[in-house]
C-alpha positions in Angstrom: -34.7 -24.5 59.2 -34.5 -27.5 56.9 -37.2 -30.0 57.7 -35.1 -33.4 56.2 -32.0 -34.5 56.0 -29.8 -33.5 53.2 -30.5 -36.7 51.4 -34.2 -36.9 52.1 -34.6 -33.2 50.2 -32.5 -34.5 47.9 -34.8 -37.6 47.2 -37.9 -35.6 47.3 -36.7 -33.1 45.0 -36.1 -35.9 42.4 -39.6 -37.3 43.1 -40.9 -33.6 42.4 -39.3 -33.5 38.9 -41.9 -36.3 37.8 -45.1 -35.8 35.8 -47.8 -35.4 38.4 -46.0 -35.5 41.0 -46.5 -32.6 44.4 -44.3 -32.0 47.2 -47.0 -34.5 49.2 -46.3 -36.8 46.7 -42.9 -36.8 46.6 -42.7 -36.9 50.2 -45.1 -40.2 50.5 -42.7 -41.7 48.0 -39.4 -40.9 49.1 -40.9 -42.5 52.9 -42.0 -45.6 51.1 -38.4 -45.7 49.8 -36.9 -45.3 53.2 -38.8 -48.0 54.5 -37.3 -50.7 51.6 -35.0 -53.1 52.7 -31.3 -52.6 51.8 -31.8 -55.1 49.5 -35.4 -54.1 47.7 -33.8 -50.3 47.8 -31.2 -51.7 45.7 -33.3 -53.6 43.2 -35.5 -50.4 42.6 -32.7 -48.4 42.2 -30.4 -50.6 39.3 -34.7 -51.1 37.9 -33.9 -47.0 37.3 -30.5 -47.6 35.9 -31.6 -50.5 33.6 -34.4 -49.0 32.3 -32.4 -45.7 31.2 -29.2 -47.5 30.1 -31.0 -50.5 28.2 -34.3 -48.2 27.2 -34.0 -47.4 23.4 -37.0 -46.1 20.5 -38.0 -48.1 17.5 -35.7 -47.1 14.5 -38.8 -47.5 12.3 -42.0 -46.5 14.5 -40.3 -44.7 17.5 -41.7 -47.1 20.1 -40.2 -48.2 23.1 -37.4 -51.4 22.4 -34.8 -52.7 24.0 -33.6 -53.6 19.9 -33.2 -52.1 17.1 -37.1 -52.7 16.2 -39.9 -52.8 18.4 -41.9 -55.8 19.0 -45.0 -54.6 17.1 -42.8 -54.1 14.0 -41.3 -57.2 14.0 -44.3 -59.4 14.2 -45.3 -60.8 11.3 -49.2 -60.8 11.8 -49.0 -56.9 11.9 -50.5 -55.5 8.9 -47.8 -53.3 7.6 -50.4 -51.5 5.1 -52.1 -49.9 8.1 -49.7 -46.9 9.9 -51.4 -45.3 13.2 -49.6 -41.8 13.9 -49.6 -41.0 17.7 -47.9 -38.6 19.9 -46.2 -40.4 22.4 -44.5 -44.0 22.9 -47.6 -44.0 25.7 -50.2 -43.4 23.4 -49.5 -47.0 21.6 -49.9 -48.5 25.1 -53.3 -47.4 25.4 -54.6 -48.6 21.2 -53.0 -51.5 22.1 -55.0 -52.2 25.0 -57.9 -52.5 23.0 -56.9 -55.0 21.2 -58.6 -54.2 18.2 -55.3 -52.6 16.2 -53.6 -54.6 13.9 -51.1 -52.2 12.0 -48.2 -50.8 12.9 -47.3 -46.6 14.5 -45.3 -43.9 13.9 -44.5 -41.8 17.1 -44.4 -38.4 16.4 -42.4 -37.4 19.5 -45.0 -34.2 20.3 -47.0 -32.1 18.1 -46.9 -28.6 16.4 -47.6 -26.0 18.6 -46.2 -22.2 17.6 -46.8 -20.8 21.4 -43.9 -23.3 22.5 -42.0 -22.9 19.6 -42.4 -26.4 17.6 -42.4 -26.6 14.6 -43.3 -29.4 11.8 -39.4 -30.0 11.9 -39.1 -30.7 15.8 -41.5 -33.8 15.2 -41.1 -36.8 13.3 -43.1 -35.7 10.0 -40.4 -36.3 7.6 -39.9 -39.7 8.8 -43.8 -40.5 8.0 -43.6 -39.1 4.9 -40.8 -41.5 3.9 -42.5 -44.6 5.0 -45.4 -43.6 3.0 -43.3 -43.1 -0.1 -41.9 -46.5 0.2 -45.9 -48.3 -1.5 -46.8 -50.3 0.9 -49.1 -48.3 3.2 -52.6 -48.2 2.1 -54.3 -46.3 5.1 -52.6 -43.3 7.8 -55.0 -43.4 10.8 -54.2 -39.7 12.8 -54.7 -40.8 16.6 -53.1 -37.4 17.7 -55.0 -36.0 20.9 -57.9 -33.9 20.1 -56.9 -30.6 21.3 -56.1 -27.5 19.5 -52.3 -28.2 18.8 -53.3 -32.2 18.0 -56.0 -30.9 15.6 -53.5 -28.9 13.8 -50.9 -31.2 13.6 -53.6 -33.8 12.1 -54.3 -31.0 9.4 -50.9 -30.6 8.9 -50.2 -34.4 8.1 -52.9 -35.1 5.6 -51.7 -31.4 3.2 -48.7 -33.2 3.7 -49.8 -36.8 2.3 -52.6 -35.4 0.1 -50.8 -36.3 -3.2 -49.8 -39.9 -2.0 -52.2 -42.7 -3.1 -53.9 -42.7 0.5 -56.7 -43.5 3.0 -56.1 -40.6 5.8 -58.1 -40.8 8.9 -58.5 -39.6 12.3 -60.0 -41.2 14.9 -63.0 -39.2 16.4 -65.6 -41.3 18.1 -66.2 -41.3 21.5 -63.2 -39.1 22.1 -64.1 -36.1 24.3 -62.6 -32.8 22.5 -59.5 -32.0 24.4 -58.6 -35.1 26.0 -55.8 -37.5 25.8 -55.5 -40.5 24.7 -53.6 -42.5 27.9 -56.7 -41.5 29.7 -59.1 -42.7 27.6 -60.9 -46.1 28.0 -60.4 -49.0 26.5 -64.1 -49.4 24.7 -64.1 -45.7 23.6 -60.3 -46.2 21.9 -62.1 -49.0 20.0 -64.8 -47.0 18.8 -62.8 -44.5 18.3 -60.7 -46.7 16.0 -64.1 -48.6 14.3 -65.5 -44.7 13.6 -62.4 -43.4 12.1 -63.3 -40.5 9.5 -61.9 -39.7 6.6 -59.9 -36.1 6.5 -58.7 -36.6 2.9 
């Protein structure tokens, strides 16, 4: 016997889908959404629709833009000599947040992991590779997470720049082996960044 309404599972089961996010969950949010006003309902649902239709990546670091280029890339006071690699558009969130970054990213869009079938192709490699050809980047700073598959990706990156003129490092300090970076806390991230090491 159903418990909700057709559109109440329905709701749920779209809450579910999320990242983190339980039957219990789901079910608190989809009540807090019942309780909205016709008119706050409304505004949270064309917030949904904006964000997907207007929501685009970075054409040179993958980032999240509404243009063609991100807002880190097109500031001027960004040191363009300086590229920190990271996973995710989430993971610039979190350097940023320290404050103490002052180059530009490159968003990989995942990492190489064989057991799910991705490869150095499936990730944006090729695309670092040709920004580092173009001479102006001095330094690669690897802020991939510190798990297995983030560790090998890391590797993979500096065999692939070894031969350019380059500074390669990975941030290490203060990091806790196998976490991720959006959980990680502002002070650690900047010692993290201040204790880079050198991998090439």
């Amino acid at each position: 016997m159903a418990v909700y309404t057709k559109a109440m599972e329905q709701l749920i089961s779209h809450f579910k889908k999320m990242p983190g996010i339980g039957q219990k969950s789901a079910e608190r949010i989809a009540f807090y959404i019942l309780k909205l006003s016709k008119e706050d309902a409304s505004a949270f649902a064309n917030a949904i629709l904006k964000v997907n239709e207007t929501i685009k990546y970075c054409k040179l670091c993958g980032n999240l833009t509404e243009e063609n280029l991100c807002h880190i890339c097109k500031n001027p006071r960004r040191d363009p000599s300086i590229i920190c690699v990271v996973e995710d558009p989430k993971d610039i969130l979190a350097i940023e947040k320290s404050g103490q970054f002052i180059g530009l990213y490159h968003v990989l869009f995942g990492v190489i992991s064989p057991l799910d079938g991705i490869g150095p192709d499936d990730i944006r490699v090729k695309e670092l590779i040709a920004r580092a050809k173009e001479g102006t980047v001095k330094e690669i700073i690897i802020a991939t997470d510190s798990d297995t598959e983030g560790e090998t990706t890391a590797l993979y990156i500096a065999e692939e720049l070894k031969n350019f003129k380059l500074k390669i490092t990975r941030i290490a300090y203060g990091i806790p082996v196998g976490s991720n970076l959006e959980y990680v806390d502002q002070a650690t991230l900047t010692k993290a960044l201040e204790g880079r090491r050198t991998i090439k």
